[in-house]
C-alpha positions as CSV (number, residue, x, y, z in Angstrom):
1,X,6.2,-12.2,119.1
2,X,8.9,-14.2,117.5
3,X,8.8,-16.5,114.4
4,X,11.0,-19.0,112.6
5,X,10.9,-20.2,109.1
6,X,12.9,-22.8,107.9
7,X,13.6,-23.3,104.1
8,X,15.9,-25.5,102.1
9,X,14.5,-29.1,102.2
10,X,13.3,-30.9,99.4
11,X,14.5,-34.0,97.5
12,X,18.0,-35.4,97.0
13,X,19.9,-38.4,96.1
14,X,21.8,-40.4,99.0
15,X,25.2,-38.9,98.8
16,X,24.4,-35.4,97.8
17,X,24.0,-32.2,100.0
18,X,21.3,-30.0,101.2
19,X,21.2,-26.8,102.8
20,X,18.8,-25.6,105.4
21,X,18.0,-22.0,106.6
22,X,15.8,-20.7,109.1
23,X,15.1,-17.2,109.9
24,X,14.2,-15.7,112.9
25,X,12.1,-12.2,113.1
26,X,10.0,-10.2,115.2
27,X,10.7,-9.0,119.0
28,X,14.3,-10.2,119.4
29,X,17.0,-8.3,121.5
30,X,19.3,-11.5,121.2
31,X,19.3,-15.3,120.7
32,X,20.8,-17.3,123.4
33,X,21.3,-20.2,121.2
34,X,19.5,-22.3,117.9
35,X,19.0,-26.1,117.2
36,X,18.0,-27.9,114.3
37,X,15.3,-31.1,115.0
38,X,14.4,-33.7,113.0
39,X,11.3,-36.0,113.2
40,X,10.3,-39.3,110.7
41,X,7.2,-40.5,110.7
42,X,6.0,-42.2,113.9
43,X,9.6,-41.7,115.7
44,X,10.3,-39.0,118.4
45,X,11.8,-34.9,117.1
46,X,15.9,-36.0,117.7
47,X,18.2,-33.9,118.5
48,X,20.7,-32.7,115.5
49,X,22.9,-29.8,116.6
50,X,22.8,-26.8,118.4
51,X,24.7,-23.9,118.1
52,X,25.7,-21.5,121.2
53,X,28.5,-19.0,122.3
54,X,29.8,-22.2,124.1
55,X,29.9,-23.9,120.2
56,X,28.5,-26.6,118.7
57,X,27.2,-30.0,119.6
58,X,26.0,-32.6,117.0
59,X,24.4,-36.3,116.9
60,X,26.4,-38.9,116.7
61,X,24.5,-40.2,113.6
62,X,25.2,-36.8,111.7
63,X,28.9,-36.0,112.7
64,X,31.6,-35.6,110.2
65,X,28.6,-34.8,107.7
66,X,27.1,-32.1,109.0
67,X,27.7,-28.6,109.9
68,X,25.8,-25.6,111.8
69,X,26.3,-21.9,111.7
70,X,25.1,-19.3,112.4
71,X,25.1,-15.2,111.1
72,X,24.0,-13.2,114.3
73,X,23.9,-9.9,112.3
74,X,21.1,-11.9,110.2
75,X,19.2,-13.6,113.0
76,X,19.8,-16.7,110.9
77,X,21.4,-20.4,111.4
78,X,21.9,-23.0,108.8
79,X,22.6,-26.5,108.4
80,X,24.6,-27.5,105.8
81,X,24.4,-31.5,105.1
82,X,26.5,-33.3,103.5
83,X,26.6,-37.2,102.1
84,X,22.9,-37.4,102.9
85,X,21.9,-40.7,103.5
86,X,18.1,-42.3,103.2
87,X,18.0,-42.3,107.3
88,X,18.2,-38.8,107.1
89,X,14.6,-38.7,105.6
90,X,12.5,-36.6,108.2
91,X,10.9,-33.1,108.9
92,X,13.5,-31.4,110.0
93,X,13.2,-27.9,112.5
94,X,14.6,-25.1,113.8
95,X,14.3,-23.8,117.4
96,X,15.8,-20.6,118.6
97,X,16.3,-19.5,122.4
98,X,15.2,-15.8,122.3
99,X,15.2,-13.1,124.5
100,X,12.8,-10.5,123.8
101,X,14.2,-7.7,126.3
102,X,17.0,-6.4,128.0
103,X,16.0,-7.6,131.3
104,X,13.7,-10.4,130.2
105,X,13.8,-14.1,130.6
106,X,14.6,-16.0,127.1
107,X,12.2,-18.9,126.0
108,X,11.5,-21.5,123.4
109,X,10.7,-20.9,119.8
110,X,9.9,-23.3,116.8
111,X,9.7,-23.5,113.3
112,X,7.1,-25.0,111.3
113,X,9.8,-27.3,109.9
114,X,11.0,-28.0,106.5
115,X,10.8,-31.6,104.7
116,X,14.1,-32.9,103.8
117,X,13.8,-36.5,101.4
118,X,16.7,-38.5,100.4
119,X,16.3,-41.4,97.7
120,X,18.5,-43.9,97.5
C-alpha cells in the first residue's frame, strides 16, 4: 500500500509565502510523476502543477509564483508559493503516480490534503 501526507499549510498574509510537502511511503519501486490539487469550498479539485521526467506544467492563475520540485531519493515533492494571494485560499493535495513493481502497472494516489489560508 502507498500513502501521501501533505504538510505545510496554515495561515498567511496575501503577499507572503508558503511551503508545501508531501511524502510518499510504503510499496513504491518508482513514481511516474506527482501533482499538487487544490479545492475551495463548493468549487471543483483544480489542477496546480505536476511534475514529471518530461518537466513541469503549472496553472495559469499560479505561474510566475509558484514552483514544484521534486527529491526522488526522498520520495517527496514540494510546492513552494510565493506572493500568495486571497484566491489561493483552498485545501490543497498531493497525488503521486506510483508503481508498486518492476513489471506492474502504476496508478493513482492521494493525499489527505493540507489547508492553505491567505488573509488579506
Amino acid at each position: 500500500q502507498v500513502q501521501l501526507v501533505e504538510s505545510g499549510g496554515g495561515l498567511v498574509q496575501a503577499g507572503g509565502s508558503l511551503r508545501l510537502s508531501c511524502v510518499a511511503s510504503g510499496s513504491i519501486f518508482s513514481i511516474n510523476a506527482f501533482g499538487w490539487y487544490r479545492q475551495a469550498p463548493g468549487k471543483q479539485r483544480d489542477l496546480v502543477a505536476t511534475i514529471s521526467s518530461g518537466g513541469t506544467n503549472y496553472a495559469d492563475s499560479v505561474k510566475g509564483r509558484f514552483t514544484i520540485s521534486r527529491d526522488n531519493a526522498k520520495n517527496t515533492v514540494y510546492l513552494q508559493m510565493n506572493s500568495l494571494k486571497p484566491e489561493d485560499t483552498a485545501v490543497y493535495y498531493c497525488n503521486a503516480d506510483v508503481k508498486t513493481s518492476g513489471w506492474g502497472p502504476t496508478y493513482m494516489h492521494w493525499g489527505q490534503g493540507t489547508q492553505v489560508t491567505v488573509s488579506s
